[in-house]
N, C-alpha and C positions, 0 to 999 in steps of 0.2 A: 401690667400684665404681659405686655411684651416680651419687656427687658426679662421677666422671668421665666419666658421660653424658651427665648435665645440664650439664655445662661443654660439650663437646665439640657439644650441641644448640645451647648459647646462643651459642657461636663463629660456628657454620656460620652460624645466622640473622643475626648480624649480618654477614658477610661479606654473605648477599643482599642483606642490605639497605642492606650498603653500595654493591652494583650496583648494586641498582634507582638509589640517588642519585647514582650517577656518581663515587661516589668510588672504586671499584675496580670496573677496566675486563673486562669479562668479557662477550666476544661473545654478542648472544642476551640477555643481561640490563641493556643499556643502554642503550636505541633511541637514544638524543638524540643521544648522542658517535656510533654510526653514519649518522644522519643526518646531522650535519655533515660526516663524514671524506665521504661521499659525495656532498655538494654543493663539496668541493673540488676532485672533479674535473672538475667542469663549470667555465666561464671563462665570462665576461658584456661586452660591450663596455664596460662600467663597470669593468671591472677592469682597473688598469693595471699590473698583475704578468705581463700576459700577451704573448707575445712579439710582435711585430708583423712586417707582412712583410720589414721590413727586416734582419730578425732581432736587433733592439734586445735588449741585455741589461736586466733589469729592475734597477732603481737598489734599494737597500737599504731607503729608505722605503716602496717598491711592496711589497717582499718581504713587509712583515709586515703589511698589510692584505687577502692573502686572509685572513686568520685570521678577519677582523673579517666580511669577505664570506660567509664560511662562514657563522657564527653566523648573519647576517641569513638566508641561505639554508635555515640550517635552520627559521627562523620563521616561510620564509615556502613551505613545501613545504605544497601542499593535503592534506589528506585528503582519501582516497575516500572521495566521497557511497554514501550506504548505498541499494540500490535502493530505489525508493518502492514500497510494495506496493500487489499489485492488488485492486482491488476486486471482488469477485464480484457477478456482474451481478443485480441486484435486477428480479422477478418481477413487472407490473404488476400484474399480474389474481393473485397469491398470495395475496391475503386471498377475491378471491372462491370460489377454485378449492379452498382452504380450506371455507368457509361451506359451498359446495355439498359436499363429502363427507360435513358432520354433517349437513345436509337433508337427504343421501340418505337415512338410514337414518329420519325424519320422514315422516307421512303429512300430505300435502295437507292435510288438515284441518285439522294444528296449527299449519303454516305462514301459510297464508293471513290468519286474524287477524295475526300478529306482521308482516307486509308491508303493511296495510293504510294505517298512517303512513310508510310509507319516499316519498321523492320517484321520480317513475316511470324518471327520468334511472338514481337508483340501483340499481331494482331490475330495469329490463333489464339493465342490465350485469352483475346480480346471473344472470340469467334466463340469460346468455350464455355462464356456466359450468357450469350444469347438463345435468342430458340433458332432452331433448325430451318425454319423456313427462312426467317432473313438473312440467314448464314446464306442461304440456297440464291437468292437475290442478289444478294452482293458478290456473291461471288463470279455469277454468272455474267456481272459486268465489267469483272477486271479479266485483264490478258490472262490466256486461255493457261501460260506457264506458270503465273504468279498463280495463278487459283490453283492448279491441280499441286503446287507445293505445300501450298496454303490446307489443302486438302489433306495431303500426308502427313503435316503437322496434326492436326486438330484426329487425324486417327491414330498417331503415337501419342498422344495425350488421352485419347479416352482409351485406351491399352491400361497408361500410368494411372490413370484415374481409376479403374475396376482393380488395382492389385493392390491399390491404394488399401480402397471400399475392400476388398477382403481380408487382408491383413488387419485391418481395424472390426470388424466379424469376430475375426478369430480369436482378437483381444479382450 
């Protein structure tokens, strides 16, 4: 009873796998031989099997070069491109907007040293993701010149950032 399952399994598989290779024709299991049989029924002005207005019978040499047409036809059927995926739109300001949620839970005091080396360009922008009160903190503990540039940055950015926000309104 065995030996008659394990026969009967190794039959079946080779029957598929004789479809998959085209050698036993089994709809659904042969794309190739349906891709040909269905570029046969299309006709190409290159093809001169095909009946013309005059309603010209096709000569016996014409007859057996659709066969040959197919075959290229089927070589030469596109596949469909795979949609290209989208890309999910990348956050400029997501590392600062980041940064600013661990400072928040940071007092002024332990921040201020660690901004002390940042360039002023970085740390408004940095300044521009927080709330206004720890801006107002930190600020108030760095030298009186770095803050008040510090200052003019972070109000030529909220200038650029409302003309931004309008422009994008009007859009």
């Amino acid at each position: 009873m065995k030996l008659l399952i394990i026969v009967v399994i190794v039959l079946a598989g080779m029957f598929v796998i004789g479809a998959r290779a085209g050698i036993v024709d089994i709809p659904g299991l042969s794309p190739a031989k349906k891709a040909g049989q269905a570029a046969k029924g299309y006709a190409t002005d290159a093809d001169p099997a095909r009946v013309t207005k005059d309603d010209e019978k096709p000569t016996a040499e014409s007859a057996a070069e659709p066969e040959k047409t197919a075959e290229v036809a089927s070589k030469d059927v596109e596949k469909p491109k795979a949609p290209t995926p989208v890309e999910p739109e990348i956050d400029p300001l997501a590392g600062e907007k980041s940064l600013a949620r661990v400072w928040k839970g940071l007092d002024a005091a332990v921040i201020a040293p660690m901004v002390r080396t940042w360039k002023d360009e970085e740390l408004a922008r940095q300044f521009a993701a927080m709330s206004p009160k720890q801006v107002g903190e930190i600020l108030a503990l760095l030298p009186p010149d770095r803050a008040s540039k510090l200052s003019i940055l972070l109000q030529k950015r909220g200038v650029e950032d409302a003309k931004i926000a309008a422009k994008s309104e009007r859009s």
